[in-house]
C-alpha positions as a Markdown table, in Angstrom:
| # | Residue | x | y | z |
|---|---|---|---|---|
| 1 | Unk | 0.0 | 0.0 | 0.0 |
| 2 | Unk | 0.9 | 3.8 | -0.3 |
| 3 | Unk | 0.4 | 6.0 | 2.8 |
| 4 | Unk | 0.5 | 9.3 | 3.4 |
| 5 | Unk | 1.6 | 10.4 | 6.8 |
| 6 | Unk | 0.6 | 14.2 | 8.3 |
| 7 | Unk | 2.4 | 16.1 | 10.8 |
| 8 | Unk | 2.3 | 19.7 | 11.0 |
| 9 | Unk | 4.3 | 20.2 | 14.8 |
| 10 | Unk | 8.2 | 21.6 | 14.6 |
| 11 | Unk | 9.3 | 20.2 | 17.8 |
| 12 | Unk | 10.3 | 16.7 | 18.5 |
| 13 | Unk | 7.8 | 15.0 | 21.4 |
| 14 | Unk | 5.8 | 11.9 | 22.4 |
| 15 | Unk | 3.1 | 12.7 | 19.5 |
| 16 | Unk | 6.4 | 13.2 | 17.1 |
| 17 | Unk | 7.4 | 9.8 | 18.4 |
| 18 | Unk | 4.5 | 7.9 | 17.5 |
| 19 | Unk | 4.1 | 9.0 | 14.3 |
| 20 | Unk | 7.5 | 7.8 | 13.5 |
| 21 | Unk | 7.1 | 4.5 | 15.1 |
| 22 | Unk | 3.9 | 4.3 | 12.3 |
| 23 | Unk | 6.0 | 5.0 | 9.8 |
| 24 | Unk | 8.5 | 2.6 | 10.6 |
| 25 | Unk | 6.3 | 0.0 | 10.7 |
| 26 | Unk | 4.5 | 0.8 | 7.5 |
| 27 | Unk | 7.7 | 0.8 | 5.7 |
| 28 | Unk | 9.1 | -2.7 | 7.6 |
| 29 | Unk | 5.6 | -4.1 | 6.5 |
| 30 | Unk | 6.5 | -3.1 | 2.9 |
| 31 | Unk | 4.6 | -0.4 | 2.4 |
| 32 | Unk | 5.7 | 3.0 | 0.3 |
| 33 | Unk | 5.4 | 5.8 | 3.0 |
| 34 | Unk | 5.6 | 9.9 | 2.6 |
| 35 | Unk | 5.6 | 12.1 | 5.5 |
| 36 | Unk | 4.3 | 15.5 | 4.7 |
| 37 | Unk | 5.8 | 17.9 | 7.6 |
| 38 | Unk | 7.4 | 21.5 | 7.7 |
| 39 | Unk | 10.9 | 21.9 | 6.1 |
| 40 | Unk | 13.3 | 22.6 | 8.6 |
| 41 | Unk | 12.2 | 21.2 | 11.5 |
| 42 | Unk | 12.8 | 18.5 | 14.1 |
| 43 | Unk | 10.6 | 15.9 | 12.7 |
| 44 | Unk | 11.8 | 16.9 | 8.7 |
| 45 | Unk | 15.4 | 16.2 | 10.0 |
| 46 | Unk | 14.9 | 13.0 | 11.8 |
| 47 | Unk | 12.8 | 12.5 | 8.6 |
| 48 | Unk | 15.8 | 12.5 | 6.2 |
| 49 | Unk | 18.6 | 11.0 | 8.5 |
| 50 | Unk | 15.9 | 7.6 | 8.8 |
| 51 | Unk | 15.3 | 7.9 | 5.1 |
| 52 | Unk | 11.9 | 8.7 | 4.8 |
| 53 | Unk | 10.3 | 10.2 | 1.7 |
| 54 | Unk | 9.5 | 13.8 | 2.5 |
| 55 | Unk | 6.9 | 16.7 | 1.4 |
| 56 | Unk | 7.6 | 19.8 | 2.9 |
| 57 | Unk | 4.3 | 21.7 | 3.7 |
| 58 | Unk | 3.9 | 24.8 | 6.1 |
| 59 | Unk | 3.3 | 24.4 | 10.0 |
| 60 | Unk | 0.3 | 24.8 | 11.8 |
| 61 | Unk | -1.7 | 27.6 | 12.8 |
| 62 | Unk | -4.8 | 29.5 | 11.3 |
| 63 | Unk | -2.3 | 31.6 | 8.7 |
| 64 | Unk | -1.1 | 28.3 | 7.1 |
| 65 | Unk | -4.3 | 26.1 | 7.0 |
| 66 | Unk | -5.4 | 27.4 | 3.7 |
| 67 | Unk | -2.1 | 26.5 | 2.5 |
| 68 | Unk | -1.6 | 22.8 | 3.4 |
| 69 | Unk | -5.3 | 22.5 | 2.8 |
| 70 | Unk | -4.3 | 22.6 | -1.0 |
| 71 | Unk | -0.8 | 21.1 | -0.5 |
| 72 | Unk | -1.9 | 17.9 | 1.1 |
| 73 | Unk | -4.9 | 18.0 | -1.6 |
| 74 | Unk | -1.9 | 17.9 | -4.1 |
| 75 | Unk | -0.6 | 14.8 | -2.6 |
| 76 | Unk | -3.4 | 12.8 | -2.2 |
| 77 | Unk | -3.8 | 13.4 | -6.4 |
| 78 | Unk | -0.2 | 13.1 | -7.3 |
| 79 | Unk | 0.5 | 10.5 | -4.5 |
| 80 | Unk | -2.8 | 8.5 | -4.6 |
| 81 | Unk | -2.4 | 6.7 | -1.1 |
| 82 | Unk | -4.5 | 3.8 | 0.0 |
| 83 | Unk | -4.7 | 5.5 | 2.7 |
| 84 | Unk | -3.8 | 8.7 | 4.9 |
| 85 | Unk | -2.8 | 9.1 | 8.4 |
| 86 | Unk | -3.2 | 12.0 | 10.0 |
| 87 | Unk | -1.3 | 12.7 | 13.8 |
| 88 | Unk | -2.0 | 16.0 | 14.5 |
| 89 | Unk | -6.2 | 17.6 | 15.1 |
| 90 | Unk | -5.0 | 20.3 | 12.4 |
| 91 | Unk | -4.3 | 17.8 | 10.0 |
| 92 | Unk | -7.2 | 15.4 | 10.6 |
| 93 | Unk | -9.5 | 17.7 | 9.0 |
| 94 | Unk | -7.9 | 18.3 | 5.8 |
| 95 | Unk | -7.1 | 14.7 | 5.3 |
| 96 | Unk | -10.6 | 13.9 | 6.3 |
| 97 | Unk | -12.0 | 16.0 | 3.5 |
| 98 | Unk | -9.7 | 15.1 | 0.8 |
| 99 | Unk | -10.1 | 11.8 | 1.7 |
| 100 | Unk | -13.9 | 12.0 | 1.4 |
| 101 | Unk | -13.2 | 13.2 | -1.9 |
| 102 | Unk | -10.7 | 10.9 | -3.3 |
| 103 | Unk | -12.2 | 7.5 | -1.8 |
| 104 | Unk | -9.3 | 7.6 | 0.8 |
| 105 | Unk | -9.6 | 6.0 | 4.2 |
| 106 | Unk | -8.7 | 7.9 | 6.7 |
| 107 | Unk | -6.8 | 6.8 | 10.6 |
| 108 | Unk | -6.5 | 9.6 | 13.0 |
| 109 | Unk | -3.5 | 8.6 | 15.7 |
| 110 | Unk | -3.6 | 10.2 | 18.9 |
| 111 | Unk | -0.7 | 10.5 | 21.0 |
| 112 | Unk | -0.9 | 13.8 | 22.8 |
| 113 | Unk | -3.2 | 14.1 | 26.2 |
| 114 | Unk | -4.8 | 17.7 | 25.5 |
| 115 | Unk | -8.9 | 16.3 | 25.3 |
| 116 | Unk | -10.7 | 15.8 | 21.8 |
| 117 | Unk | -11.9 | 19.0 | 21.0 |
| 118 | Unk | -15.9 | 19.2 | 21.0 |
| 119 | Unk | -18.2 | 20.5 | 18.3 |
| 120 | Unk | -20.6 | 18.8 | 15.6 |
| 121 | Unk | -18.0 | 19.0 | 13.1 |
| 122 | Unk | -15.4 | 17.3 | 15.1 |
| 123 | Unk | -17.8 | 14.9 | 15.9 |
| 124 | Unk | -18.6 | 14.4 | 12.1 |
| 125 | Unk | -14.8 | 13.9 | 11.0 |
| 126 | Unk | -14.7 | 11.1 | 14.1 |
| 127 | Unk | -17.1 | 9.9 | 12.8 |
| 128 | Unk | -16.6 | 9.1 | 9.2 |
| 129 | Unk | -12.7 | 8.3 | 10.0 |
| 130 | Unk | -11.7 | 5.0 | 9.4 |
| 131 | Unk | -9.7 | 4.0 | 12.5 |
| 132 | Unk | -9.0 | 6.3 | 15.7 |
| 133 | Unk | -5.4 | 5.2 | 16.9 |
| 134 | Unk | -4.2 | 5.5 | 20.5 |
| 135 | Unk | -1.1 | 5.5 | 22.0 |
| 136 | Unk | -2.6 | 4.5 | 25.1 |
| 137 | Unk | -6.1 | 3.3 | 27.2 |
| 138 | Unk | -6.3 | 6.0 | 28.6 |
| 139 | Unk | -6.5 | 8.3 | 26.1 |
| 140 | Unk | -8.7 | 5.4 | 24.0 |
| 141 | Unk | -11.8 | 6.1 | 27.1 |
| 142 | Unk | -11.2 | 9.6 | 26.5 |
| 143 | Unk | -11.9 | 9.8 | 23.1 |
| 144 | Unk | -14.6 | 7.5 | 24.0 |
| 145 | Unk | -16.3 | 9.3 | 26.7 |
| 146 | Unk | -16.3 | 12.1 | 24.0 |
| 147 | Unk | -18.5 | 10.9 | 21.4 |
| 148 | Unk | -20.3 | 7.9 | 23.0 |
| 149 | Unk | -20.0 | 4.5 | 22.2 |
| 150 | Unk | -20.6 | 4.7 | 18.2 |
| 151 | Unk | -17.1 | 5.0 | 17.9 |
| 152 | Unk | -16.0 | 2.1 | 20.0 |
| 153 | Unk | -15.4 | -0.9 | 17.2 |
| 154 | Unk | -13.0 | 1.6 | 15.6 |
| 155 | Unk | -10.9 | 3.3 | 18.4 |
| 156 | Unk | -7.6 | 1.2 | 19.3 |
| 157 | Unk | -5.2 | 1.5 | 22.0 |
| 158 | Unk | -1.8 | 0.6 | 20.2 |
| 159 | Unk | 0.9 | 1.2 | 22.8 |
| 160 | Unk | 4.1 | 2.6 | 21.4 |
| 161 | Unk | 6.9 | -0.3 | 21.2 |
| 162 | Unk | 9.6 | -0.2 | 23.7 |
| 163 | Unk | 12.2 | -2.8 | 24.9 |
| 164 | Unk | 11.7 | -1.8 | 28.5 |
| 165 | Unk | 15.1 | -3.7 | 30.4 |
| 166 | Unk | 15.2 | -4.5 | 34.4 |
| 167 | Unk | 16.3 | -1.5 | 36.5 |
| 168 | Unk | 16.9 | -3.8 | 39.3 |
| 169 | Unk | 18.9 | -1.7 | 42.0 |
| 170 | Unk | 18.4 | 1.2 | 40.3 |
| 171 | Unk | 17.3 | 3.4 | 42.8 |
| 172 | Unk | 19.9 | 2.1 | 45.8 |
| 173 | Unk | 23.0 | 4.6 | 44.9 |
| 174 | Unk | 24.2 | 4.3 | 47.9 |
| 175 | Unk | 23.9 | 0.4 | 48.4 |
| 176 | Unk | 21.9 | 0.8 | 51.6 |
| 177 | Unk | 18.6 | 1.0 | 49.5 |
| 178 | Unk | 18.0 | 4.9 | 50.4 |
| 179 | Unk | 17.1 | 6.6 | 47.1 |
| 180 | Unk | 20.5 | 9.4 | 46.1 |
| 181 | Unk | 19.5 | 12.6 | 46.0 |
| 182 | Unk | 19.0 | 13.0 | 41.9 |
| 183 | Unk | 16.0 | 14.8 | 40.5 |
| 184 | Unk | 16.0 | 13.4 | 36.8 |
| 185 | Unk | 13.4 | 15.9 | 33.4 |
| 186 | Unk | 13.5 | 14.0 | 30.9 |
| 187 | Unk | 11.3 | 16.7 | 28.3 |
| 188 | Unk | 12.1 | 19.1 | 25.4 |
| 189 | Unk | 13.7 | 22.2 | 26.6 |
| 190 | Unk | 10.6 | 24.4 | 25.9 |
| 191 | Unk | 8.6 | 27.0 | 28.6 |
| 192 | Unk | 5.9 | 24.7 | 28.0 |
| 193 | Unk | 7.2 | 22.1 | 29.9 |
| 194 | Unk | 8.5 | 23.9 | 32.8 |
| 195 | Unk | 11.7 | 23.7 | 33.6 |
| 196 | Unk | 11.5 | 26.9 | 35.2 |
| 197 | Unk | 9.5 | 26.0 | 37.9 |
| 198 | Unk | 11.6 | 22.9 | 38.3 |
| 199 | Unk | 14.3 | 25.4 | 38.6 |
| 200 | Unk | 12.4 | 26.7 | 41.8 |
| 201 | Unk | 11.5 | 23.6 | 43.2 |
| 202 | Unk | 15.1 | 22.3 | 43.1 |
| 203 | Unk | 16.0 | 25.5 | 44.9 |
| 204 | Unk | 13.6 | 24.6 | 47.6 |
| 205 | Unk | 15.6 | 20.9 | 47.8 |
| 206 | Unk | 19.1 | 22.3 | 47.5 |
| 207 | Unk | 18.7 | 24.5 | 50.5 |
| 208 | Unk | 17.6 | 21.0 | 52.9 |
| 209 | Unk | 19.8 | 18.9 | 50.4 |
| 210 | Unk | 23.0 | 20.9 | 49.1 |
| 211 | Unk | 24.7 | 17.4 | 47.6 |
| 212 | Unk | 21.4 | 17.3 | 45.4 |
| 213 | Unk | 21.3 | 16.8 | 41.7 |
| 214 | Unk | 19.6 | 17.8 | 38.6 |
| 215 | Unk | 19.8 | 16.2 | 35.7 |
| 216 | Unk | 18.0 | 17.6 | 32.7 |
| 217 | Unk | 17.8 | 16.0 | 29.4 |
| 218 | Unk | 15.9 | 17.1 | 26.1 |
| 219 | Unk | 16.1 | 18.3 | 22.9 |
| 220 | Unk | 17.0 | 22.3 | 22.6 |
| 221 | Unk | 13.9 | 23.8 | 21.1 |
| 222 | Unk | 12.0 | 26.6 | 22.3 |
| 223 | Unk | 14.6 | 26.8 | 25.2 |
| 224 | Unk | 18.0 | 26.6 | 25.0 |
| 225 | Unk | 20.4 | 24.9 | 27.9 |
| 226 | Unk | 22.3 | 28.3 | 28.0 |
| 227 | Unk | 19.4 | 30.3 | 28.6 |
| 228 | Unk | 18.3 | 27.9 | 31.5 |
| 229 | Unk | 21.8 | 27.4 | 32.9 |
| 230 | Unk | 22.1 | 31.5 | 33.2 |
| 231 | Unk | 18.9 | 31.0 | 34.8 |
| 232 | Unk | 19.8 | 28.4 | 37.6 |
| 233 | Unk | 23.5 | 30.5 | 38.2 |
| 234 | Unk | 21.4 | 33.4 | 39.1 |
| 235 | Unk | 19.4 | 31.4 | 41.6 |
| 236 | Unk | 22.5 | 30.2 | 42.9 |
| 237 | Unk | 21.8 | 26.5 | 42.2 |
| 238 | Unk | 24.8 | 23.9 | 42.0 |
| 239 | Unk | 25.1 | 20.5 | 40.5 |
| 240 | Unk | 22.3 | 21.4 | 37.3 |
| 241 | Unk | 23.9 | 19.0 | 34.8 |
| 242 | Unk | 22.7 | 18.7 | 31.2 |
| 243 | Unk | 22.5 | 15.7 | 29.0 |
| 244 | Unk | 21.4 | 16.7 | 25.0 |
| 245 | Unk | 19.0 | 14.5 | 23.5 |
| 246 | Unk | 18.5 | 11.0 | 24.2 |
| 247 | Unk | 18.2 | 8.0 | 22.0 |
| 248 | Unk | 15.6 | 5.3 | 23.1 |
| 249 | Unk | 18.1 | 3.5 | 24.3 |
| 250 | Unk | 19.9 | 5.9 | 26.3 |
| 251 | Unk | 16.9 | 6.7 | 27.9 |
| 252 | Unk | 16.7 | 3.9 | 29.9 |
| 253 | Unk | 20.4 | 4.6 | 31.3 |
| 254 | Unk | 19.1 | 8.2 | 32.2 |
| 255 | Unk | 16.3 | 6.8 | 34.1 |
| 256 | Unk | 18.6 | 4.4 | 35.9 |
């Protein structure tokens, strides 16, 4: 099959993630994939270093709908997918009606934990999607508890795949079982997530705990580690230690 993969987000995060695990498994299955996503960005440069077939089109927001509106109806004519997968809520509707006009099924993935948005028409495009794909059950109920049980035979919880090894000892640095004193963010660096509060909650444990730790890993976006190191030498905080991005792999060692 042919499939044609939205994503319209510039940073790289959980819903990011997902999408990518999709399209690696589309394209291990043997199936031709193109991701349509904004030149430039996170996902267009993990895009070309895994080899994936790319379409730029612009990001999201209400200036750049009309745009990908025609760009992605450009695809579906010049690609002709068997189907279309959309990962983001501003790219669900514009695959939904060019897939309505085309013949195209449609799968919506959700990833992300901000609540289905309300509305008639959102419940129409639900509605008339072919598959609604979760990353987890939790977020399966939700859409559930949103538009009723109509919707139930074709929303899926699909967990994300993950070699998850034994941390066993993990959390006995000392070797007496008492927990060391390491406060672990493992997020983007972006003000969304915020690391500046963690800043002032660490200041709060560094004045009972002055050996504590913070270890902060993520991807520099919206933030950079400069800024926020500037930021904890002003508040006079020690031992702020920054790791870059981490693989999947290196993950696990972080949260060990």
């Amino acid at each position: 099959m042919k499939i044609l993969h939205l994503i319209d987000i510039p940073w790289w995060s959980g819903l990011a993630a997902y999408a990518f695990d999709c399209i690696a498994a589309h394209k291990d299955l043997g199936h031709e994939t193109l991701l349509a996503c904004e030149r430039g960005t996170l996902p267009y440069r993990r895009a070309l270093e895994a080899w994936i077939k790319i379409h730029p089109i612009k990001g999201r927001g209400p200036r750049h709908a009309l745009s990908n509106f025609f760009a992605v109806g450009n695809l579906v004519r010049d690609f002709r997918p068997d189907r279309v997968v959309a990962h983001t809520g501003s790219t669900h509707w514009i695959g939904w009606w060019w897939g309505k006009e085309a013949g195209v099924p449609v799968i919506r993935t959700r990833a992300i934990s901000q609540p289905v948005r309300p509305g008639r028409l959102n419940r129409k495009i639900y509605s008339q999607t072919r598959w609604i794909v979760t990353a987890s059950e939790q977020l399966r109920r939700e859409c559930l508890s949103r538009f009723g049980g109509d919707l139930s035979p074709r929303v899926r919880a699909l967990y994300p795949p993950v070699d998850n090894p034994a941390l066993s000892g993990a959390f006995s640095a000392n070797g007496k079982g008492v927990p060391g004193k390491r406060l672990g963010v493992l997020a983007r660096l972006d003000p969304k997530k915020g690391h500046g509060d963690i800043l002032k909650a660490f200041a709060i444990v560094q004045k009972k705990y002055p050996d504590a730790e913070l270890h902060i890993a993520g991807s520099e976006e919206n933030l950079s580690w400069s800024e926020l190191f500037a930021r904890a030498n002003a508040m006079g905080l020690k031992n702020c230690v920054y790791h870059g991005f981490l693989s999947r792999e290196e993950v696990w060692n972080f949260t060990a």
